[in-house]
C-alpha positions, 0 to 999 in steps of 0.5 A: 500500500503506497498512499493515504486517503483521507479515509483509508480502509489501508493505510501506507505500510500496511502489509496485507495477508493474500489469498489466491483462492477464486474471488467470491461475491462480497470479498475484497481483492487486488486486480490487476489492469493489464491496460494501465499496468496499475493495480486496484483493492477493490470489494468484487460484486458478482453482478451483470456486469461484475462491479469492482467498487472502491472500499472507501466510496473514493476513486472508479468503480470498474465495470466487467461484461464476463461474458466479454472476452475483450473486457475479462482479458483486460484484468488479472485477479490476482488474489483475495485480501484476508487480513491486514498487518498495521 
């Protein structure tokens, strides 16, 4: 984590426990655009299309068609957060 917000969920140098078990509607994981080369914490809705919505209500919430081959090519789910170390 490499930032402060004003009301962050991280905090800069918090150290974050990762899984890399199938995300599930509901949890929190790290995606990966492969457009921008950024990577974004993200609470993972399994809607149509699937939402990435921002933990604290600041920044892009992200829409993905997943039945768009195209739009799923564009993001690497890298892992679900399962705890964080302060």
């Amino acid at each position: 984590v490499t930032s402060n917000h004003l009301h962050p969920v991280y905090n800069m140098g918090d150290i974050l426990l990762i899984s890399r078990r199938p995300i599930r509607d509901g949890d929190t994981g790290i995606f990966m655009n492969k457009e921008n080369g950024r990577a974004y914490i993200r609470k993972f809705y399994q809607t149509e299309p699937c939402k990435l919505e921002p933990l604290n209500g600041y920044g892009e919430t992200f829409y993905v068609d997943s039945h768009s081959k195209e739009d799923m090519d564009k993001w690497i789910k890298f892992g679900v957060v399962v705890a964080k170390i302060r």
